[in-house]
C-alpha positions as a Markdown table, in Angstrom:
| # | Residue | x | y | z |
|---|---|---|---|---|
| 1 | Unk | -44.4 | -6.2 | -12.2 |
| 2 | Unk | -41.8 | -5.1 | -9.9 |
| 3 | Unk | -38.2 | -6.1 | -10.3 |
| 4 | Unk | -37.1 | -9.1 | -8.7 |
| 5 | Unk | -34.3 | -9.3 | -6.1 |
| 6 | Unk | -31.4 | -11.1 | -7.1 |
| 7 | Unk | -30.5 | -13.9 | -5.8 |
| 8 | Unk | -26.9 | -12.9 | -6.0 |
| 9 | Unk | -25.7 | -9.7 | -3.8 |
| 10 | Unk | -23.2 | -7.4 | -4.8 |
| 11 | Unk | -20.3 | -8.8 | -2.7 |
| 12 | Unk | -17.1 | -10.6 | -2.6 |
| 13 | Unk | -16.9 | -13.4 | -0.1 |
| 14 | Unk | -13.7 | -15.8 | -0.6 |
| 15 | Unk | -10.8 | -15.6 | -3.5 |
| 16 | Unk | -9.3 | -18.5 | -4.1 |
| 17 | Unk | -5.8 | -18.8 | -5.6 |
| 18 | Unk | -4.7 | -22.3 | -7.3 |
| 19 | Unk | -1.3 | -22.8 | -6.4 |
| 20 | Unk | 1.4 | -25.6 | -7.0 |
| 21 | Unk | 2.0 | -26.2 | -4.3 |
| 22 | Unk | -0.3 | -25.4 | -1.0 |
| 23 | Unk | 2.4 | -25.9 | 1.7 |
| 24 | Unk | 4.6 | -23.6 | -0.3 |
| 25 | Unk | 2.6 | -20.7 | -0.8 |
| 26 | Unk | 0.8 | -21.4 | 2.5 |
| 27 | Unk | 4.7 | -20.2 | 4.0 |
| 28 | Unk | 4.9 | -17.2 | 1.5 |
| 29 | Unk | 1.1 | -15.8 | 2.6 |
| 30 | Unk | 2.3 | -16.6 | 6.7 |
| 31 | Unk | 5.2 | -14.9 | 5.5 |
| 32 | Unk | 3.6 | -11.6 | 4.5 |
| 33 | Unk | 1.5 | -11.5 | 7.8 |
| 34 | Unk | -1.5 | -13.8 | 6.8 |
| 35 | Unk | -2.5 | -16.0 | 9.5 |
| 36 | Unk | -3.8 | -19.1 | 8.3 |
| 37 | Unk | -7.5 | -20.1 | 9.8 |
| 38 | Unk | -8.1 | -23.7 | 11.7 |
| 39 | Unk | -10.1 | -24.9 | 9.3 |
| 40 | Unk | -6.7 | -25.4 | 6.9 |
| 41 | Unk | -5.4 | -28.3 | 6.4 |
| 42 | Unk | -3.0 | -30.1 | 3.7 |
| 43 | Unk | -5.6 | -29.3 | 1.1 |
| 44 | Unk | -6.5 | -26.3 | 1.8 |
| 45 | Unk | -5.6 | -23.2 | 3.2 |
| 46 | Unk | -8.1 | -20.1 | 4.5 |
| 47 | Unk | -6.8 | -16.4 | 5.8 |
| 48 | Unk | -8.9 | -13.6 | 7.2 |
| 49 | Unk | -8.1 | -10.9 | 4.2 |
| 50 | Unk | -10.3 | -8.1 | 6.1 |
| 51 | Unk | -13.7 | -9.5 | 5.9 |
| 52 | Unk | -13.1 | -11.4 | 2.8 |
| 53 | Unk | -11.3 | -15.1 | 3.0 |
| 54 | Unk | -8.0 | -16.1 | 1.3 |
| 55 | Unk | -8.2 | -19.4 | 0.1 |
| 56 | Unk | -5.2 | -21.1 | -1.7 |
| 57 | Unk | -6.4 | -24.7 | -3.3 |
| 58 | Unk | -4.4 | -27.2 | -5.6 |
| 59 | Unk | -4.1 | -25.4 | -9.6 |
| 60 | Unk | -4.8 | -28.9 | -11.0 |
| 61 | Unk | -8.0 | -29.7 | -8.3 |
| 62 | Unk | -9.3 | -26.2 | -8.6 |
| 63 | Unk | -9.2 | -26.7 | -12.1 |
| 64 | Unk | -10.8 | -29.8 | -12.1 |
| 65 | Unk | -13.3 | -28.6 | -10.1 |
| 66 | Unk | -14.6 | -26.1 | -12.0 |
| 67 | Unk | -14.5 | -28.4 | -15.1 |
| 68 | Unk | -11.7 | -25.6 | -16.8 |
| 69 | Unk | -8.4 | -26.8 | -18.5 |
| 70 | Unk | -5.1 | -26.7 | -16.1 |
| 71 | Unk | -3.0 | -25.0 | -18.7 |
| 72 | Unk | -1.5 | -22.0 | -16.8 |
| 73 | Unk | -1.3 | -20.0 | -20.0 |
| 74 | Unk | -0.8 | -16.4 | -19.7 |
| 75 | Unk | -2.3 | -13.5 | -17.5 |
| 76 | Unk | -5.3 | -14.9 | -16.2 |
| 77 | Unk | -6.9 | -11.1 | -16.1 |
| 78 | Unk | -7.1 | -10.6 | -12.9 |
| 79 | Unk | -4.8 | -9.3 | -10.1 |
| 80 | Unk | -5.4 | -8.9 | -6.3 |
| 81 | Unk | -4.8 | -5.5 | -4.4 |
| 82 | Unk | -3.6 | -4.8 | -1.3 |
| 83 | Unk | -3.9 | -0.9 | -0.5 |
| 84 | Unk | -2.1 | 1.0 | 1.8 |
| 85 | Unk | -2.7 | 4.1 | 3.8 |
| 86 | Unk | 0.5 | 6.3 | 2.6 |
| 87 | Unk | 2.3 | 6.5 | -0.1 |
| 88 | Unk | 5.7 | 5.4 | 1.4 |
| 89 | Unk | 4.0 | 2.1 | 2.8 |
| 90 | Unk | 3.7 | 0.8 | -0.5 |
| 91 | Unk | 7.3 | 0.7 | -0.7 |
| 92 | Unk | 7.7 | -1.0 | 2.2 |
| 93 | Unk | 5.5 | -3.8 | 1.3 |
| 94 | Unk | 6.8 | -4.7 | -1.8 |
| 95 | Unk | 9.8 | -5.0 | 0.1 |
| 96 | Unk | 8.4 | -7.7 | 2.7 |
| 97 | Unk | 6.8 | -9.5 | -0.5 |
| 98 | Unk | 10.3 | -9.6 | -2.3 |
| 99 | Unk | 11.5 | -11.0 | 1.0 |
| 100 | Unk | 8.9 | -13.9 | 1.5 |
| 101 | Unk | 9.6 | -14.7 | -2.0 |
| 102 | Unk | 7.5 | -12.3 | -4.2 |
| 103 | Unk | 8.8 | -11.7 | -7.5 |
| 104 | Unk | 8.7 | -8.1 | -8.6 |
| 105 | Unk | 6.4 | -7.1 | -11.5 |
| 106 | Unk | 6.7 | -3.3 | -11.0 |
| 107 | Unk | 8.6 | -0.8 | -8.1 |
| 108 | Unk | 6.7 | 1.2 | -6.2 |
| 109 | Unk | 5.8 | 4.8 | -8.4 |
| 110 | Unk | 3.6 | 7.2 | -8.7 |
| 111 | Unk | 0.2 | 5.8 | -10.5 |
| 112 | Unk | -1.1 | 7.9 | -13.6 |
| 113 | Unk | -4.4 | 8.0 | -11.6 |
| 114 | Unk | -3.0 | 10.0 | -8.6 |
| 115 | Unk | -1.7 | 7.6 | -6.2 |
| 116 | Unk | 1.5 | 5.3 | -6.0 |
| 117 | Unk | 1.5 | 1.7 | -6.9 |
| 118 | Unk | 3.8 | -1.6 | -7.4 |
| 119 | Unk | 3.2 | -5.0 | -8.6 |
| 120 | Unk | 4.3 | -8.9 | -7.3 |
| 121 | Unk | 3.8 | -12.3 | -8.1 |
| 122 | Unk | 3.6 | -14.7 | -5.8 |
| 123 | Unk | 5.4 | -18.0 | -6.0 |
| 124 | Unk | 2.7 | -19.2 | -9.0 |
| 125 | Unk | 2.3 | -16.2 | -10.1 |
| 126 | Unk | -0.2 | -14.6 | -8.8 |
| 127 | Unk | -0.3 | -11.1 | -9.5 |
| 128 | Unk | -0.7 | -8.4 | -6.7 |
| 129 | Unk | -0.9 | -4.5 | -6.8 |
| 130 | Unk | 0.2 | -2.7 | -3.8 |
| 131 | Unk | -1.6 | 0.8 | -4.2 |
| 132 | Unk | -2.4 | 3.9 | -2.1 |
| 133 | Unk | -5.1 | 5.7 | -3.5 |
| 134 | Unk | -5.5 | 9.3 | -2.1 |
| 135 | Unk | -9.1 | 9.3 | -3.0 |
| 136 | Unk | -9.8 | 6.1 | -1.4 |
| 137 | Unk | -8.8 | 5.9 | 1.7 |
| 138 | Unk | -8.7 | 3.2 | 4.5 |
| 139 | Unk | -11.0 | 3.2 | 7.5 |
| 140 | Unk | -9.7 | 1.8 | 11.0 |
| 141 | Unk | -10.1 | -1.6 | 10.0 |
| 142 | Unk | -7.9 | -1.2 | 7.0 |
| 143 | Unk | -11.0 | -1.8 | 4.8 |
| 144 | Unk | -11.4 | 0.8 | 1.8 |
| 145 | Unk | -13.7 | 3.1 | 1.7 |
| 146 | Unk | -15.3 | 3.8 | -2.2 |
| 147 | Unk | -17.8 | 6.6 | -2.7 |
| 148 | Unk | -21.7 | 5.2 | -2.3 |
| 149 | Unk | -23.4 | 4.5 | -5.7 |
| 150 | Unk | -25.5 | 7.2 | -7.0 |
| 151 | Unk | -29.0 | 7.5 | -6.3 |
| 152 | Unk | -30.8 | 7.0 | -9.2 |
């Protein structure tokens, strides 16, 4: 037998972020450049993120939704990243987050992996890395580009 195609494919197509408060954050994401999509409304909010959507959804309904408790305790293990093509732009952004209302987790410094990096949260506390990676750069879209898998 040969192996079956999955039925999922290796791709990311929306990240959703439960936030307190949608109208809030919906201002901070504006705020950082974000433009929200017409399909938003008071319940929701959707952003072009280069190919991949922004959402931003009520904690408490997202939570109830996916049939999770709404705690809110500690990292939830995962943090978004926004790379950047030099190393002096990530700088810079941090700087437009801490001004739309970011809180800042880490400055801007050089990475032990060869680039320069910062952290934020965002008004609930979402955490985001602002990186430039030398060895993974951006394309003319702004989209990075990783090395293909290997060919096995």
């Amino acid at each position: 037998e040969g192996l079956r195609r999955a039925a999922m494919q290796p791709r990311v197509t929306f990240v959703t972020l439960g936030v307190a408060e949608i109208a809030a954050s919906r201002r901070f994401y504006e705020a950082l450049g974000f433009r929200a999509s017409s399909a938003s409304n008071d319940s929701v909010a959707f952003f072009d993120a280069g190919g991949i959507v922004l959402a931003l959804f009520g904690r408490a309904d997202l939570a109830k939704d996916a049939t999770v408790p709404d705690d809110g305790a500690g990292f939830t293990r995962v943090a978004l990243a926004h790379n950047v093509k030099a190393p002096e732009d990530v700088a810079r952004v941090l700087a437009e987050a801490e001004a739309a209302g970011a809180r800042i987790l880490k400055p801007s410094q050089r990475a032990f992996w060869g680039g320069t990096s910062a952290y934020f949260a965002d008004p609930d506390g979402h955490v985001w890395e602002v990186a430039h990676n030398p060895f993974f750069p951006l394309d003319a879209e702004g989209r990075v580009q990783i090395p293909p898998p290997n060919q096995t």
